[in-house]
C-alpha positions in Angstrom: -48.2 -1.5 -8.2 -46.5 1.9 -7.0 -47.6 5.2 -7.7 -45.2 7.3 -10.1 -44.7 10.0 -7.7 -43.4 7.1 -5.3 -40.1 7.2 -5.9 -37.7 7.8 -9.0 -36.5 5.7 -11.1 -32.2 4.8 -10.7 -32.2 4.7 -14.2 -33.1 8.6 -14.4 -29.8 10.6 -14.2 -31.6 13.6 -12.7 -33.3 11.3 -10.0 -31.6 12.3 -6.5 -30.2 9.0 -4.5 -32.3 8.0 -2.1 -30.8 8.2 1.8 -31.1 4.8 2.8 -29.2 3.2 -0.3 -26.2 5.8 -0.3 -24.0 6.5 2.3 -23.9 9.9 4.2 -21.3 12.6 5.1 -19.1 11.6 7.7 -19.6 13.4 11.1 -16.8 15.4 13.2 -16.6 12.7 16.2 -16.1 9.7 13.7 -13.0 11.4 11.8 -11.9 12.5 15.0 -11.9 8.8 16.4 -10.6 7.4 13.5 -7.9 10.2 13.4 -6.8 9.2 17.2 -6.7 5.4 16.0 -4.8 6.0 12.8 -2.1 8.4 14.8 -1.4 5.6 17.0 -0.4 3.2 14.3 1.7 5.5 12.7 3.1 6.5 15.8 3.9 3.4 16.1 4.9 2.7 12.6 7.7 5.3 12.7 8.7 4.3 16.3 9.2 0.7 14.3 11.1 2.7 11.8 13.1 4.7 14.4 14.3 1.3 15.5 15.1 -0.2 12.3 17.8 3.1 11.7 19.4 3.1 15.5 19.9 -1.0 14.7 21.5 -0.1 11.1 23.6 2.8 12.3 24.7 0.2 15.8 25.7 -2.0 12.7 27.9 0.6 10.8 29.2 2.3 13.9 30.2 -1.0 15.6 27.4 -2.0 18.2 27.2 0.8 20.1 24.0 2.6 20.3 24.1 5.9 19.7 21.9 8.9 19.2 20.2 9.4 16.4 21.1 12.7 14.7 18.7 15.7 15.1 20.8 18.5 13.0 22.7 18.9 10.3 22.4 16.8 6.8 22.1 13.3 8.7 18.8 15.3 11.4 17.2 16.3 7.9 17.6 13.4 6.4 16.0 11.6 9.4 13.0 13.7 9.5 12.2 13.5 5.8 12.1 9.7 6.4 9.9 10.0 9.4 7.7 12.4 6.8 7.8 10.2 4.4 6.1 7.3 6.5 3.5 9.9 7.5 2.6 10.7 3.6 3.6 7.1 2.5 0.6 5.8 5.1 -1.8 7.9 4.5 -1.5 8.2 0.7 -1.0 4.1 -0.2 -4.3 3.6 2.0 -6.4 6.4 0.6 -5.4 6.0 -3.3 -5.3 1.7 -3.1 -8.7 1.1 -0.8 -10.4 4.5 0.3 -10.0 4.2 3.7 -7.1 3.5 6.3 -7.2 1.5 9.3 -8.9 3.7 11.7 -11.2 4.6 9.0 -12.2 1.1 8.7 -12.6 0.9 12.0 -15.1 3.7 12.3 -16.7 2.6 8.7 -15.4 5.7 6.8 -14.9 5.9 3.2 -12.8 8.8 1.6 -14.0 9.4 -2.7 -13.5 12.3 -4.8 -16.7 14.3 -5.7 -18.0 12.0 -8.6 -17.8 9.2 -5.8 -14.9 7.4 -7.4 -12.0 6.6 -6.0 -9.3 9.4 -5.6 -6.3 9.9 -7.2 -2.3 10.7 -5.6 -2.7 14.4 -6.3 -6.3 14.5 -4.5 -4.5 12.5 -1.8 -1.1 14.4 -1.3 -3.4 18.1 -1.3 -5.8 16.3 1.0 -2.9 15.3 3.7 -1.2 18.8 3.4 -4.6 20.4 4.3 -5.6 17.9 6.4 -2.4 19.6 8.4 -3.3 22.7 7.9 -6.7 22.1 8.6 -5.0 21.3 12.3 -2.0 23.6 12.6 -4.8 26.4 13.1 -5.9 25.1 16.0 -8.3 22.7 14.3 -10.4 25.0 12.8 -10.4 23.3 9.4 -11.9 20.7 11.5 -14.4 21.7 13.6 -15.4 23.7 9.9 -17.0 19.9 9.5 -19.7 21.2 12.0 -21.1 24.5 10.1 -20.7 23.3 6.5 -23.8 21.9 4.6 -21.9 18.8 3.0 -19.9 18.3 6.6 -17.0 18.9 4.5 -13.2 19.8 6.3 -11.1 23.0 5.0 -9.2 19.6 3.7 -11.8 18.0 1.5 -12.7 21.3 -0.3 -9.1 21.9 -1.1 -8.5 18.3 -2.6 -12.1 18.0 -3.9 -12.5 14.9 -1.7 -15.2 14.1 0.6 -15.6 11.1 3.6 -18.5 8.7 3.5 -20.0 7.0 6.6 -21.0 3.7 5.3 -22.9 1.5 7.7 -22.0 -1.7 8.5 -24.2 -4.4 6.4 -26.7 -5.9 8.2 -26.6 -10.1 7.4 -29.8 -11.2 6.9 -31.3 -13.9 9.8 -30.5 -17.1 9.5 -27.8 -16.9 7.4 
């Protein structure tokens, strides 16, 4: 029989979660990693992409390759697509499964506040921070390492947070 001041019960609303059953605020190094491994697949991903538009315009122009614009109507229309893989990435993983590639790699989770999953406006304000989070020479990042929660200028902006869920351990002979 246990003791009442044990432990609280989960059915209590004002119990807080205990440690070992809830996942905990992702660290600096992990995002960082799973940063570095998500930015080579969509490095790749748009160099795929790249590819696919020098083949269509070789099509249209008559087999010759050719450059690929970088001013005018046909540069800005380029670069918007390359943009739009970058958002179109990060957004379709975050909103349909929490967590990208590299994130599942490293056993990151991203939620919103509540701890439910997040929505495309949490997502799209969480990439554009997420860059300027980095455009000042990652301070928005390394802001991971002084706040309480371990929270980026990013995840306060888009009321979003990142979870390091262990992996499960399977139990022995099984």
């Amino acid at each position: 029989m246990s003791s009442p001041t044990s432990s609280k019960s989960t059915t209590d609303p004002t119990s807080k979660p205990n440690s070992s059953e809830y996942p905990r605020a992702a660290g600096l190094f992990r995002r960082l990693a799973a940063m570095l491994y998500d930015g080579l697949l969509v490095t790749g991903i748009m160099l795929f992409g790249t590819l696919l538009v020098i083949l269509v315009k070789s099509a249209i122009v008559g087999g010759e390759v050719q450059a690929l614009p970088s001013a005018g109507v046909a540069g800005w229309l380029f670069q918007g697509y390359l943009v739009a893989i970058l958002f179109g990435f990060f957004i379709l993983f975050w909103i349909r499964s929490g967590r990208t590639l590299g994130m599942q790699v490293w056993h990151l989770h991203i939620e919103d506040e509540q701890g439910g999953p997040i929505t495309v406006q949490q997502a799209f304000k969480r990439l554009l921070g997420a860059l300027l989070s980095a455009s000042v020479l990652g301070l928005g990042y390394l802001w991971i390492l002084f706040d309480t929660d371990r929270c980026a200028w990013h995840d306060r902006l888009s009321g979003t947070r990142i979870k390091w869920v262990p992996k499960k351990k399977k139990p022995k002979g099984k």
